[in-house]
MARBA-3410 file (N, C-alpha, C, O; in Angstrom, 1 decimal):
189
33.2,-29.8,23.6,32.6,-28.6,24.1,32.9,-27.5,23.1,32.0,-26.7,22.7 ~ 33.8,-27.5,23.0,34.4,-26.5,21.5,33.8,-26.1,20.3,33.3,-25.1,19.8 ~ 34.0,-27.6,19.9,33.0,-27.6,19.1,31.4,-27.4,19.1,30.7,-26.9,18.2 ~ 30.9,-28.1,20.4,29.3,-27.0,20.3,29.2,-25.7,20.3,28.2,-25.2,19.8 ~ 30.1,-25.0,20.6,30.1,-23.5,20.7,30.3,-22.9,19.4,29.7,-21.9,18.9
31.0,-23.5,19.0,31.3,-23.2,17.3,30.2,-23.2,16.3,30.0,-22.4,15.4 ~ 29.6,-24.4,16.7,28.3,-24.5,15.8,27.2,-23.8,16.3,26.2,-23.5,15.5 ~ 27.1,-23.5,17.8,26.0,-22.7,17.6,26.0,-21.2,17.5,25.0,-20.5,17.7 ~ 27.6,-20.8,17.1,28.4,-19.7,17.1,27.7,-19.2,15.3,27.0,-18.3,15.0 ~ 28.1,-20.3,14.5,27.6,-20.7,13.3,26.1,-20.4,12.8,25.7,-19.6,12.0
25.5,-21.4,13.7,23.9,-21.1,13.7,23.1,-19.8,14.0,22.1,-19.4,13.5 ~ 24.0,-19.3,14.8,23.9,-17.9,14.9,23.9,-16.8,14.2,23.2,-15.8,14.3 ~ 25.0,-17.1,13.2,25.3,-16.2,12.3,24.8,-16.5,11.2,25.0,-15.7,10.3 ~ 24.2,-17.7,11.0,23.3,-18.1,9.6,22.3,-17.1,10.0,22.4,-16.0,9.5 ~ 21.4,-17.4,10.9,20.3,-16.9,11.3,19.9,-15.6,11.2,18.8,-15.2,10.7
21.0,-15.0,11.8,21.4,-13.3,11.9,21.2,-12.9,10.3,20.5,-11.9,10.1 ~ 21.7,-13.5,9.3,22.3,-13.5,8.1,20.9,-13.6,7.0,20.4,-12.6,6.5 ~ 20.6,-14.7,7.0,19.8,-15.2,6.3,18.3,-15.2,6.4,17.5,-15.1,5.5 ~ 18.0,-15.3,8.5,16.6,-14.9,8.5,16.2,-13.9,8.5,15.0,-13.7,8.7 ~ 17.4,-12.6,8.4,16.6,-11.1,8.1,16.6,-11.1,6.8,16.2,-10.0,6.5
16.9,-11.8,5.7,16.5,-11.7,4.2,15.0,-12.1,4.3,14.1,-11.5,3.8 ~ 15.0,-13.4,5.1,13.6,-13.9,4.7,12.5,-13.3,5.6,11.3,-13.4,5.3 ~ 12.8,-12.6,6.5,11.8,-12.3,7.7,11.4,-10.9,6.8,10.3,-10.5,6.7 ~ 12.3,-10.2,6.4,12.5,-8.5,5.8,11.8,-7.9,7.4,10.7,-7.6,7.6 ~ 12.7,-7.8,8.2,12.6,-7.0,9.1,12.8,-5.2,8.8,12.1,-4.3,9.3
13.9,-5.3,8.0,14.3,-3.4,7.4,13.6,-3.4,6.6,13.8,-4.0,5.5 ~ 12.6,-2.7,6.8,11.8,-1.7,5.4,12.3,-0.5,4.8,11.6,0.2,4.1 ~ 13.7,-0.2,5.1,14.2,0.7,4.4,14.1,0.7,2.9,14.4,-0.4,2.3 ~ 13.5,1.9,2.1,13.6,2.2,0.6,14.8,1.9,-0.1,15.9,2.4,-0.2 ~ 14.1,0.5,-0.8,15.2,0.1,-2.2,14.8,0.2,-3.5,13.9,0.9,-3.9
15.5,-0.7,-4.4,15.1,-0.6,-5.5,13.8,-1.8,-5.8,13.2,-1.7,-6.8 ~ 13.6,-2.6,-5.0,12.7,-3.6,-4.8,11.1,-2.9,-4.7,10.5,-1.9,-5.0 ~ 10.7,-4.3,-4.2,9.0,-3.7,-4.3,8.4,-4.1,-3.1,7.2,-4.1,-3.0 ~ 9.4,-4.6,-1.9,8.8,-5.5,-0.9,8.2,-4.6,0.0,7.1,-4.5,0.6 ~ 9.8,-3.6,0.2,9.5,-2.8,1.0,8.3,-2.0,1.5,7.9,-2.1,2.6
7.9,-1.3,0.7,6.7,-0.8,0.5,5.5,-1.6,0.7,4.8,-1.2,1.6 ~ 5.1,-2.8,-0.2,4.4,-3.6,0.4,4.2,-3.8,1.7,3.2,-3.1,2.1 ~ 4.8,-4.5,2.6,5.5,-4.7,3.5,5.1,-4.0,5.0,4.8,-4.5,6.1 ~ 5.1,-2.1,4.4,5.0,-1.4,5.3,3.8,-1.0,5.4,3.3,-0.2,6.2 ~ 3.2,-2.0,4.3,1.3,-1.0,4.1,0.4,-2.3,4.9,-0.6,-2.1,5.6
1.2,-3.9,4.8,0.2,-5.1,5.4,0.2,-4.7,6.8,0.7,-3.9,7.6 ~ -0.9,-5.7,6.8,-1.1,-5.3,8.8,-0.4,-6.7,9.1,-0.3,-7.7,8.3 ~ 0.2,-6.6,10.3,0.7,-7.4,11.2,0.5,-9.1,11.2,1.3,-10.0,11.3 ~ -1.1,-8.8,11.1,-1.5,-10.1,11.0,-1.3,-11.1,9.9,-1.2,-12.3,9.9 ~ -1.4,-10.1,8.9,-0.8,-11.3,7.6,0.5,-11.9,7.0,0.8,-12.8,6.3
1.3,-10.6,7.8,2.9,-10.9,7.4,3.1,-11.7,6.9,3.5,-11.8,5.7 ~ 3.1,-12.8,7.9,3.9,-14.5,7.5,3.5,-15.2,6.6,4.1,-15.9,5.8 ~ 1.9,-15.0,6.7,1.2,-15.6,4.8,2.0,-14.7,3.9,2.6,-15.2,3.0 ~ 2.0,-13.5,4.0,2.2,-12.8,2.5,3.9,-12.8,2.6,4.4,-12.2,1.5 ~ 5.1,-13.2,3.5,6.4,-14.0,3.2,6.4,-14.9,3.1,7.5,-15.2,2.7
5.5,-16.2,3.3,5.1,-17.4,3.0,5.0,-17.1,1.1,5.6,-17.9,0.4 ~ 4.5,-16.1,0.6,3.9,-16.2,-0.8,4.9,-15.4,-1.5,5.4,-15.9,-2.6 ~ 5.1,-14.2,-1.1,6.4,-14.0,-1.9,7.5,-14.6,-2.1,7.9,-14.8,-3.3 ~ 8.3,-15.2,-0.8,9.3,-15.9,-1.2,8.6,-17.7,-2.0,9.2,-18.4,-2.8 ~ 7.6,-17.8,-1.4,7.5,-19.0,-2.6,7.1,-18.6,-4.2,7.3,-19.5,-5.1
6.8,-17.7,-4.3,6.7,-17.5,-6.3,7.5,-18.1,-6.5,7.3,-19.2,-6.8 ~ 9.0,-17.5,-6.5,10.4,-18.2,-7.5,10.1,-19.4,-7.4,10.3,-19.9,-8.5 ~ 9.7,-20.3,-6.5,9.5,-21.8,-5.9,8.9,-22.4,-7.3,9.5,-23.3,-8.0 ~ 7.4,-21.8,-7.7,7.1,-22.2,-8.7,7.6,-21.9,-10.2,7.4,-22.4,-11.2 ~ 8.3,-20.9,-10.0,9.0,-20.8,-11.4,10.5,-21.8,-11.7,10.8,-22.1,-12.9
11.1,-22.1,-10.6,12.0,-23.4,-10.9,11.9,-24.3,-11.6,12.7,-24.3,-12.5 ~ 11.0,-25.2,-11.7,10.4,-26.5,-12.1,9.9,-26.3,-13.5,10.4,-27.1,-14.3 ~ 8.8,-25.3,-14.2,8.9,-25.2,-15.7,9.5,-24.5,-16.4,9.3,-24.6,-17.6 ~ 10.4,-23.6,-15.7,11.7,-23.0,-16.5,12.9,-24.2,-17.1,13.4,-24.2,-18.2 ~ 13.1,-25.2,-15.8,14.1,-26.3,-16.2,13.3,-27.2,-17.0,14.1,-27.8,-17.8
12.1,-27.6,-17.1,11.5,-28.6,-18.0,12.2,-27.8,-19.3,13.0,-28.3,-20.0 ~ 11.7,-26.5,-19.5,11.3,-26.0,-21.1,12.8,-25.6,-21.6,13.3,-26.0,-22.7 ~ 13.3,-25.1,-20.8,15.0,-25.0,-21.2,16.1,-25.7,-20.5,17.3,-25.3,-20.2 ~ 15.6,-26.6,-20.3,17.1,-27.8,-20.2,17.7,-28.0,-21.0,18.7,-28.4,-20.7 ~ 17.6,-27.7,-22.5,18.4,-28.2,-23.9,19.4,-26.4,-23.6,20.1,-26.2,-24.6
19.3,-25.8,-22.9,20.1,-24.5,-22.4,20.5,-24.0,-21.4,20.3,-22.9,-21.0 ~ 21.0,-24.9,-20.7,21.6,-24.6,-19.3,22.2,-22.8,-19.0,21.8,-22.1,-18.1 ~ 23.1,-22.4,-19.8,23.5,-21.7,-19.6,22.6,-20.2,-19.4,22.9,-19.3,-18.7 ~ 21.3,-20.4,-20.5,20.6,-19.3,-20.6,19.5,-19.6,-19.5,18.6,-18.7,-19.4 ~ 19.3,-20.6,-18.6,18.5,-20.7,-17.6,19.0,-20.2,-16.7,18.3,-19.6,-15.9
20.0,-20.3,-16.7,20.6,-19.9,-15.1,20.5,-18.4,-15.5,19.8,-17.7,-14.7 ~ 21.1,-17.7,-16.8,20.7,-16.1,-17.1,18.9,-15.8,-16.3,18.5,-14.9,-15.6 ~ 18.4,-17.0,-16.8,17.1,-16.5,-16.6,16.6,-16.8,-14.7,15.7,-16.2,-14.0 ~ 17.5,-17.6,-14.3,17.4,-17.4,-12.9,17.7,-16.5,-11.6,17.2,-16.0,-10.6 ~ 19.2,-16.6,-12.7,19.3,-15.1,-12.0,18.3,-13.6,-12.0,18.0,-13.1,-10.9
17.8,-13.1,-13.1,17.0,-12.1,-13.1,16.0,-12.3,-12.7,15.6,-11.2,-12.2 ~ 15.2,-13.3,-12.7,14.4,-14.0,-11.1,14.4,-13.6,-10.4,13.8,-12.7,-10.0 ~ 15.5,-14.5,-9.7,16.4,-14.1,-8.6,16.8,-12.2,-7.8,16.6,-11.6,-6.7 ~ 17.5,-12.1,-9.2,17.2,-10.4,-8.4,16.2,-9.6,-8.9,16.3,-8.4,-8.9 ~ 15.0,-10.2,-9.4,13.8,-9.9,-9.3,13.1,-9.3,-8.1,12.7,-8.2,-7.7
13.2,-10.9,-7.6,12.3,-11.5,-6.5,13.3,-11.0,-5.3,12.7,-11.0,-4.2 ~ 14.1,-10.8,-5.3,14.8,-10.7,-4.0,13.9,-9.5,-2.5,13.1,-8.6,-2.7 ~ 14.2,-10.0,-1.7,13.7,-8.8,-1.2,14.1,-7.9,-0.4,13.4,-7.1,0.3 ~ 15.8,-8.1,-0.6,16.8,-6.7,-0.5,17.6,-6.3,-1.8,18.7,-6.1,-1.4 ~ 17.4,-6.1,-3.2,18.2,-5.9,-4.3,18.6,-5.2,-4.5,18.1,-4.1,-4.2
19.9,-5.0,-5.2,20.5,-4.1,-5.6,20.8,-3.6,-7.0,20.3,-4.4,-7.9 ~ 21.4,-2.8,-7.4,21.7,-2.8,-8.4,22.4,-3.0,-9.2,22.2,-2.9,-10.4 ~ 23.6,-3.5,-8.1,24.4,-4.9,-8.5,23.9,-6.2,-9.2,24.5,-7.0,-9.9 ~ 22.9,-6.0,-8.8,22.1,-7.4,-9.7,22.1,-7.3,-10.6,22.7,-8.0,-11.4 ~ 21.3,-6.2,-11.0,21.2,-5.9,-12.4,22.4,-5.9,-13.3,22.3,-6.2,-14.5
23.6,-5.3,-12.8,24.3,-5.5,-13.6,25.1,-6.5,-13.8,25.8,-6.5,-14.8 ~ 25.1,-7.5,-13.0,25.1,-9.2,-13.3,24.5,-9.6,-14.8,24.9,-9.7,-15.9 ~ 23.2,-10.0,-14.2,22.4,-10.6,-15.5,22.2,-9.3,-17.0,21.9,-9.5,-18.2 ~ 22.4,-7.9,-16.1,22.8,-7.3,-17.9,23.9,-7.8,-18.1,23.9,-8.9,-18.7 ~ 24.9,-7.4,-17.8,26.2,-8.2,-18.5,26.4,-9.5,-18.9,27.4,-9.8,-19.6
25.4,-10.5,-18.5,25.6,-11.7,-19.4,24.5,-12.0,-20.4,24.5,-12.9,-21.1 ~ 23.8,-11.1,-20.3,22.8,-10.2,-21.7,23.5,-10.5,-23.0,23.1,-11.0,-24.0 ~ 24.5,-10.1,-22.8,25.5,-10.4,-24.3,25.6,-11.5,-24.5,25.1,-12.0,-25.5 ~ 26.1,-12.3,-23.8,26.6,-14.4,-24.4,25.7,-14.6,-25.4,25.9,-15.4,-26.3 ~ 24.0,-13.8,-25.2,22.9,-14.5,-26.2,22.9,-13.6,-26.8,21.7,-13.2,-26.8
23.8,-12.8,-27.7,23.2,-11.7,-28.3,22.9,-11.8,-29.0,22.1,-10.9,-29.3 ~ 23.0,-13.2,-30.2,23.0,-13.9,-31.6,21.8,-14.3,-31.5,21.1,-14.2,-32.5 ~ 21.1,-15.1,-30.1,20.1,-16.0,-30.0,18.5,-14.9,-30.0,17.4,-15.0,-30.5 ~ 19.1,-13.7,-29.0,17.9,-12.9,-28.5,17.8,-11.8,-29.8,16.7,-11.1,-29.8 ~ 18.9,-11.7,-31.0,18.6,-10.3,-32.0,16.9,-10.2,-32.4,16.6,-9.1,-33.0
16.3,-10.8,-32.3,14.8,-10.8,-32.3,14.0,-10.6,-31.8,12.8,-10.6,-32.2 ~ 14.3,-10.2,-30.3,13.5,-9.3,-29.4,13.1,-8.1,-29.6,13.7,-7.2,-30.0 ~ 11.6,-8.2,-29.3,10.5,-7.6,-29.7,10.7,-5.3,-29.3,10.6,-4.2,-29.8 ~ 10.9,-6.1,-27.9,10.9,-4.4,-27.3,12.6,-3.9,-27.0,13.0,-3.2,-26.1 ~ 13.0,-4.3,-27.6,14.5,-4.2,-26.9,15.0,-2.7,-26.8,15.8,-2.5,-25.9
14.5,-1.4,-27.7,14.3,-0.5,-27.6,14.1,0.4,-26.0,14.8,1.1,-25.3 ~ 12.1,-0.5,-26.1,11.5,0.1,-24.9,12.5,-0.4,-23.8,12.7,0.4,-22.9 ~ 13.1,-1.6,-23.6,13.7,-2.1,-22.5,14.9,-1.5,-22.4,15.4,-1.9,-21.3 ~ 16.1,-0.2,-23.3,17.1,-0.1,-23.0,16.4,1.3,-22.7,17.0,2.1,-21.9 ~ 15.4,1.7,-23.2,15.3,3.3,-23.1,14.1,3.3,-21.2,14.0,4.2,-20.5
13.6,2.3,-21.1,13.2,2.1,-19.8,14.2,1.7,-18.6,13.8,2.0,-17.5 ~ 15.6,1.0,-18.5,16.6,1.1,-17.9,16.9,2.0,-17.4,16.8,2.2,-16.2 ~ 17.4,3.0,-18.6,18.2,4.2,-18.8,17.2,5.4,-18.1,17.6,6.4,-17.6 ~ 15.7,5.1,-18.2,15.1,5.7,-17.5,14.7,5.5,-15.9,14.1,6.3,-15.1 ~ 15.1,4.3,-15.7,14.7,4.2,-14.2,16.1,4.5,-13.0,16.3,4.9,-11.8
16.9,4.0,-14.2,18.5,5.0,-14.0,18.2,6.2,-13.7,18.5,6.6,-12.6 ~ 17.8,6.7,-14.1,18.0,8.3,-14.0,16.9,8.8,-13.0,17.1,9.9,-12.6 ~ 16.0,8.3,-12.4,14.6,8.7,-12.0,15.2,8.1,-10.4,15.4,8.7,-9.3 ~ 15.4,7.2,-10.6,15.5,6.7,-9.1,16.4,7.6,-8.2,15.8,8.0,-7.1 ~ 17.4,7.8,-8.4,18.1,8.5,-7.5,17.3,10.0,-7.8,17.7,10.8,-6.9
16.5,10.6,-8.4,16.3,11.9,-8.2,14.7,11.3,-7.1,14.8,11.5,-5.9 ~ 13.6,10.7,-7.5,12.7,10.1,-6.9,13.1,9.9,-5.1,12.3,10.3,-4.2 ~ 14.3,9.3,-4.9,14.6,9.4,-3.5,15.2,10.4,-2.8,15.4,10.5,-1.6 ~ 15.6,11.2,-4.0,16.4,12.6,-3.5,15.4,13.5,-2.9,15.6,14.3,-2.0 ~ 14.3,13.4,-3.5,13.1,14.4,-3.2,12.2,13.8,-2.1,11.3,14.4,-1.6
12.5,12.5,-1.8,11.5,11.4,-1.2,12.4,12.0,0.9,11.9,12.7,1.8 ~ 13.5,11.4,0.7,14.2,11.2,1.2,15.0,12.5,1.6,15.0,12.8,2.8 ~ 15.4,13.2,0.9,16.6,14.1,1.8,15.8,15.7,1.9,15.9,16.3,2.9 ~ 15.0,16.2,0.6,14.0,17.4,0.4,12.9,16.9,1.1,12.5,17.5,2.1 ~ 12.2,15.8,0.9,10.8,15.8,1.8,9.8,16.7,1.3,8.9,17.2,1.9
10.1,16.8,0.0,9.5,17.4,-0.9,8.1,16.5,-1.6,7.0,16.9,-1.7 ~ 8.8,14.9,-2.2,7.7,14.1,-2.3,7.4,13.1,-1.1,7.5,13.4,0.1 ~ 6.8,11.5,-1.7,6.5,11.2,-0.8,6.6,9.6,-1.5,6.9,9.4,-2.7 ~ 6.3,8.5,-0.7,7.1,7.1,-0.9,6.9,6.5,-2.4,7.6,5.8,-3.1 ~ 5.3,7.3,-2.8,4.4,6.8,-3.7,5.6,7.2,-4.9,5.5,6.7,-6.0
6.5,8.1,-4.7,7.3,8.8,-6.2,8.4,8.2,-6.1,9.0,8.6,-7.0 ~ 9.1,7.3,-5.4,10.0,6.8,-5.6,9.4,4.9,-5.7,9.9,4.1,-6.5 ~ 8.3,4.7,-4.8,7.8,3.4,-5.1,7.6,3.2,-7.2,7.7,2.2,-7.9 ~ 7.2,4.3,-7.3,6.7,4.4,-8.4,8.2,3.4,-9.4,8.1,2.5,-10.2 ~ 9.5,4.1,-9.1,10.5,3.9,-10.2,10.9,2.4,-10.1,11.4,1.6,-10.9
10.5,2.1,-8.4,11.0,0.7,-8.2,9.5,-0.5,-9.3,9.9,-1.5,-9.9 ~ 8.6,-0.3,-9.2,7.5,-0.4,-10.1,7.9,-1.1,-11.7,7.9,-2.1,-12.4 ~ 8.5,0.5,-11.7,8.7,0.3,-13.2,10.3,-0.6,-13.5,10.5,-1.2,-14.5 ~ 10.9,-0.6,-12.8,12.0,-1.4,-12.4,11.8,-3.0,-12.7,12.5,-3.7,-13.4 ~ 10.4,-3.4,-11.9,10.0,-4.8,-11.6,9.9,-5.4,-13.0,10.4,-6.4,-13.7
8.6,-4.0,-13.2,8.3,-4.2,-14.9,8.7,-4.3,-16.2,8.0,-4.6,-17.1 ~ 10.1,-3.8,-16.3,11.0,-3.8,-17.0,12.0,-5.2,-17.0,12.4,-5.7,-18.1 ~ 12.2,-5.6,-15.9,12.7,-6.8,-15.4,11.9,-8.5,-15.8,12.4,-9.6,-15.6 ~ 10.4,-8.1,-16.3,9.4,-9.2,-16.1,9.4,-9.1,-17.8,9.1,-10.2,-18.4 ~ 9.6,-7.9,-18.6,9.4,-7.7,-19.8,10.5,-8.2,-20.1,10.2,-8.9,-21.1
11.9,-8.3,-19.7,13.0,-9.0,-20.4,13.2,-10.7,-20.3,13.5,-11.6,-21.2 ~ 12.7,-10.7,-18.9,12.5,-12.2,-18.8,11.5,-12.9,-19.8,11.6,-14.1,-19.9 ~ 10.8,-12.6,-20.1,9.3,-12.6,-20.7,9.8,-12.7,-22.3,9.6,-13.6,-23.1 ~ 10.5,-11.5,-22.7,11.1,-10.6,-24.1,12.2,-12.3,-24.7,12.0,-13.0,-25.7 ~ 13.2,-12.5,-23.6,14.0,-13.0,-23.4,13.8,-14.6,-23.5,14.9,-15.2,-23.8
13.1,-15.2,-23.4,12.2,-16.5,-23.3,11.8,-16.7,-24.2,12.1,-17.8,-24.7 ~ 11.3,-16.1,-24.7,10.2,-16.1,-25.9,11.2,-15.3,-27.5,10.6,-15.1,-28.6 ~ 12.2,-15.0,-27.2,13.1,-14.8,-28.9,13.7,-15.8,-28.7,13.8,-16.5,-29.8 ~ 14.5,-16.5,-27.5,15.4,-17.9,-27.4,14.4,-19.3,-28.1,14.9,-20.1,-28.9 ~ 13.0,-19.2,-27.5,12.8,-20.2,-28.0,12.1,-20.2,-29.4,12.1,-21.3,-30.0
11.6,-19.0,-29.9,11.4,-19.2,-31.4,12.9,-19.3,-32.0,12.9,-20.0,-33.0 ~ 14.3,-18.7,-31.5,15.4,-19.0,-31.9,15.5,-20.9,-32.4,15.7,-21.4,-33.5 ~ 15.2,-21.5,-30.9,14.9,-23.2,-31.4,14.4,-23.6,-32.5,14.9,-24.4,-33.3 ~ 13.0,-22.8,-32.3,12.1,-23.6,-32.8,12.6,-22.6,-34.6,11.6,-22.7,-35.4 ~ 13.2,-22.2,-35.0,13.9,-21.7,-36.4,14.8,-22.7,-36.7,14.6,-23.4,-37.7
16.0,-23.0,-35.7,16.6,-24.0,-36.0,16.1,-25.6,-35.9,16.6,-26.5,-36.6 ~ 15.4,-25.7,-35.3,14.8,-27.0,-35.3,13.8,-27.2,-36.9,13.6,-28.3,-37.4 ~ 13.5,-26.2,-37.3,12.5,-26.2,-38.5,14.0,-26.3,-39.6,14.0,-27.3,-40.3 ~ 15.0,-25.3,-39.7,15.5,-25.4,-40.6,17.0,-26.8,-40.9,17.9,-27.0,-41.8 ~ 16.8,-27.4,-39.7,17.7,-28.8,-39.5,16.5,-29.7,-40.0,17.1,-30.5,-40.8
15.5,-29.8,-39.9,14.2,-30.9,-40.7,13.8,-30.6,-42.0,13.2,-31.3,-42.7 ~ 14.1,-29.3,-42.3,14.3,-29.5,-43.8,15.1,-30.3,-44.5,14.9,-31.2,-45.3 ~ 16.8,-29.3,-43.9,17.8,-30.2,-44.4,17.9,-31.5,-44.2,18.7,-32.1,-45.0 ~ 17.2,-32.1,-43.4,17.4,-33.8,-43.3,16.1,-34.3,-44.7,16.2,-35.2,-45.4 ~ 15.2,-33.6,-44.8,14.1,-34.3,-45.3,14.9,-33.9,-46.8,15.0,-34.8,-47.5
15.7,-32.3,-47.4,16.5,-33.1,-48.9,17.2,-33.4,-48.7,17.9,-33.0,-49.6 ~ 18.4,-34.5,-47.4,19.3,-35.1,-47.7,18.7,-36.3,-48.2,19.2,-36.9,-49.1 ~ 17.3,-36.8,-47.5,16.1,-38.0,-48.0,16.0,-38.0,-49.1,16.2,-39.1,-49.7 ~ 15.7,-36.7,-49.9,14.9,-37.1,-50.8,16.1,-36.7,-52.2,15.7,-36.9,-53.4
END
């Protein structure tokens, strides 16, 4: 008897826990993009359109591990920022997870394209966000569309690194794979 009580003591608190991430019952203003969404669907579509948000990541699993399996470590980087991509309570904690392990590839990524626009777009949604909800939120001065706006550029800056990020690692490969087939072809000849 103990024990059933326990587990559905358990189940309970999974549920509590877990199905308000997936259900997104708080539409309270974050750094995310759900919210907002969220609060504009009608009723009726809800469950298809959390059916489809939380399955995106679903399909990005499977050809992220085909194409970088020979890099475990830099997948999981790239999972994570997925991850707190896609979330649909994020914080800003996230972000500074997957920035801070930004560095392990600093050697691999020095060839990214926008890396520039990507630290000067950070540094700017840093700074925009909390004034965006200051005026949103405590003045009532603006309105959701000016603070939606910074989580926006948030997403987009997030999709550019992953994107940025992918794509300097694997020409990184494909350099080293060209310049190990040379050297084998004059140890040949």
């Amino acid at each position: 008897m103990e024990y059933h009580v326990k587990t559905i003591v358990h189940m309970k608190v999974t549920l509590k826990s877990y199905g308000f991430i997936l259900t997104i019952q708080d539409l309270s203003p974050n750094i995310g993009v759900f919210w907002y969404f969220f609060a504009e669907v009608f009723d009726f579509f809800r469950s298809f359109f959390l059916i489809v948000f939380h399955g995106n990541i679903l399909l990005l699993i499977v050809p992220l591990a085909i194409r970088l399996n020979h890099r475990p470590c830099f997948l999981a980087f790239v999972y994570i920022v997925l991850s707190s991509m896609l979330k649909s309570y994020p914080s800003v904690g996230d972000s500074a997870l997957y920035l801070g392990l930004l560095g392990l590839f600093a050697y691999e990524l020095k060839d990214m394209q926008y890396s520039f626009f990507l630290f000067s777009g950070y540094v700017g949604v840093s700074l925009f966000s909390p004034v965006m909800h200051n005026l949103w939120i405590w003045r009532g001065t603006g309105n959701a569309n000016f603070y939606f706006a910074t989580a926006i550029g948030y997403a987009f800056l997030q999709i550019i690194l992953v994107i940025e990020s992918v794509s300097a690692m694997l020409n990184h490969d494909r350099m080293l794979t060209k310049l190990t087939t040379a050297k084998l072809q004059n140890v040949k000849s």
